[in-house]
C-alpha positions, 0 to 999 in steps of 0.5 A: 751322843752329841753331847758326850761328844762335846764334853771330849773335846771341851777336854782335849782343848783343855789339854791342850791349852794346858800343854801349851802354857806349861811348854810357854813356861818352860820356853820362859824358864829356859830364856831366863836361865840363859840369861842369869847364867850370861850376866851372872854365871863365875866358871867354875864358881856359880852356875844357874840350873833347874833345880827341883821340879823346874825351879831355878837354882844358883849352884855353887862350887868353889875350893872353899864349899858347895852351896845351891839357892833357889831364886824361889823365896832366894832360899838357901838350901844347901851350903858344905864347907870343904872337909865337912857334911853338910851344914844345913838339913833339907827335908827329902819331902820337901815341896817344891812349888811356886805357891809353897816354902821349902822345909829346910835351909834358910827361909826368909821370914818377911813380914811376919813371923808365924801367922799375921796378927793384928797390930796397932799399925795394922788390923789385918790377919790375912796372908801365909804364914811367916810372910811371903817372901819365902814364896816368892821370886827373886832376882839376882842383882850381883854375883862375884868372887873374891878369893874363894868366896861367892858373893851373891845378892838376890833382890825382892821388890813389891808384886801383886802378892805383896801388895795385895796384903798392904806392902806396896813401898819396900825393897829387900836385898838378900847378900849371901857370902860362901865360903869356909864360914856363911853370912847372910845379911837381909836388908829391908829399905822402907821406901814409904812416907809412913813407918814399916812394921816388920819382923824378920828371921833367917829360919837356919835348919841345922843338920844335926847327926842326933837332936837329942844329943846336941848342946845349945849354949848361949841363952842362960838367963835369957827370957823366952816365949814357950809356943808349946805352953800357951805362950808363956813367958819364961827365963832358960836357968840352965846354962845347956839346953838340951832337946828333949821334946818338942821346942819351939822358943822365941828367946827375947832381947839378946844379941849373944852369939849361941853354939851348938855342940854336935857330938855325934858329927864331931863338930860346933857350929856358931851362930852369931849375929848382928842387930837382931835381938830375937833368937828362935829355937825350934824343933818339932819332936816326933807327933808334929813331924808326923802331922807335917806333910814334908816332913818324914816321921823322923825328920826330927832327929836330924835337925836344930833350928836356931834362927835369927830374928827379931819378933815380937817385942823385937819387931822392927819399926823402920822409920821413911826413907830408912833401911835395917840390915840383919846379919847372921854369921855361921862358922864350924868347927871340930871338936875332939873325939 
């Protein structure tokens, strides 16, 4: 008897060891966000909240859109220029967690993209998919508005997780601008005394009203990698790409700007860039969002991803003691029923 006995109360010390880490989080949580929201917040502009499953969220409201951004993987989750919908999909299943990405918005791809592979800088293969920044956590370094744009930059420095994968000597600085139009410029500074080789994306989950209807310009004659034909290399002919399938495309060495025409919500959204030569398209089809646990079957449907990057042949090698800003700008407009 004695021993059961034991066993329950090893258990309810347990418990009770559990509860207390969890209240000394989110006693730790709740000093955090008052103090974010005594440096930072802008009345009536920006305020800092909990967000989905106590993460912390800056929420943005101003004349000119509606935005939110979680300190976790300084993701951008949503962002609705005044007289639009909303201009970013966010899965409704989406995993909210400190060890897991969120699956829409913006991720931030760093320092690899898709699972690491061998390079001749570096034999490693270890570490999460498409790097750890998009799990990791920022902190805010700026907050202010002009007109009616926020400006907001997040920071990521070195942590154990980054340095455990061989990234010790880095920095990223991640500036958001939202308003009317959306600029997201990511900045890698190389603090090391040798090269950094990276690749980078802003992984843009568009919100679309039907993925078999839209019309994506912008990449004629523009060579890519087909991930869904064993990584073959092919040049797009047609000056439309229309989705009718799964799409998952890294197109190479262009700097074009590329639109997507929405029929079905009535709009087109640009997706224009700065030095970044890689432009992703990705859409999972039916069977894949089926596999992917935050995903619904038919997430699908409503989204596009165009992501600026560069990948691949188009990875960077930043030289020491140097720095490389990537920008992507979006802007939307209406078109004609």
């Amino acid at each position: 008897m004695s021993r059961f006995w034991d066993l329950g109360s090893q258990d309810s010390r347990t418990l009770k060891i559990v509860e207390a880490c969890c209240l000394n989080r989110f006693t730790q949580t709740m000093q955090i966000l008052e103090e974010l929201n005594k440096h930072f917040s802008i009345p009536g502009a920006l305020t800092f909240a909990l967000g989905n499953d106590g993460l912390i969220s800056a929420r943005v409201a101003t004349p000119a859109c509606m935005a939110e951004i979680y300190l976790h993987g300084a993701h951008l989750t949503a962002w609705q220029p005044a007289g639009h919908t909303p201009a970013l999909f966010l899965s409704e299943r989406s995993i909210f967690a400190p060890d897991k990405p969120i699956r829409g918005g913006v991720p931030i791809i760093f320092p690899w993209f898709g699972p690491r592979t061998a390079t001749p800088e570096n034999p490693r293969t270890d570490g999460p998919s498409h790097g750890f920044a998009r799990i990791s956590l920022w902190q805010v370094a700026f907050a202010a508005l002009a007109g009616d744009d926020l400006h907001l930059t997040l920071t990521l420095a070195p942590d154990e997780t980054a340095r455990a994968l061989g990234f010790d000597n880095f920095q990223l600085a991640y500036e958001l601008v939202l308003g009317a139009e959306l600029r997201m410029r990511l900045t890698v500074a190389n603090h090391a005394e040798t090269p950094l080789h990276f690749e980078e994306a802003l992984h843009t989950y568009l919100a679309v009203g039907d993925a078999t209807q839209v019309q994506i310009r912008g990449l004629v004659n523009t060579e890519f990698i087909d991930k869904t034909d064993g990584f073959q290399r092919k040049r797009q002919a047609d000056e439309v790409l229309m989705l009718t399938k799964e799409t998952d495309r890294p197109y190479l060495n262009t700097a074009a700007t590329v639109t997507l025409d929405d029929p079905i919500l009535h709009r087109r959204i640009f997706v224009a860039k700065t030095n970044s030569l890689t432009t992703v398209v990705w859409n999972p089809w039916v069977e894949v969002s089926a596999k992917l646990p935050d995903m619904t079957p038919d997430s699908w449907r409503t989204m596009a991803c165009i992501e600026t990057a560069n990948a691949a042949e188009n990875a960077i090698t930043l030289a020491p003691h140097q720095a490389h800003t990537m920008e992507a700008h979006l802007r939307i407009e209406e078109l004609s029923q």
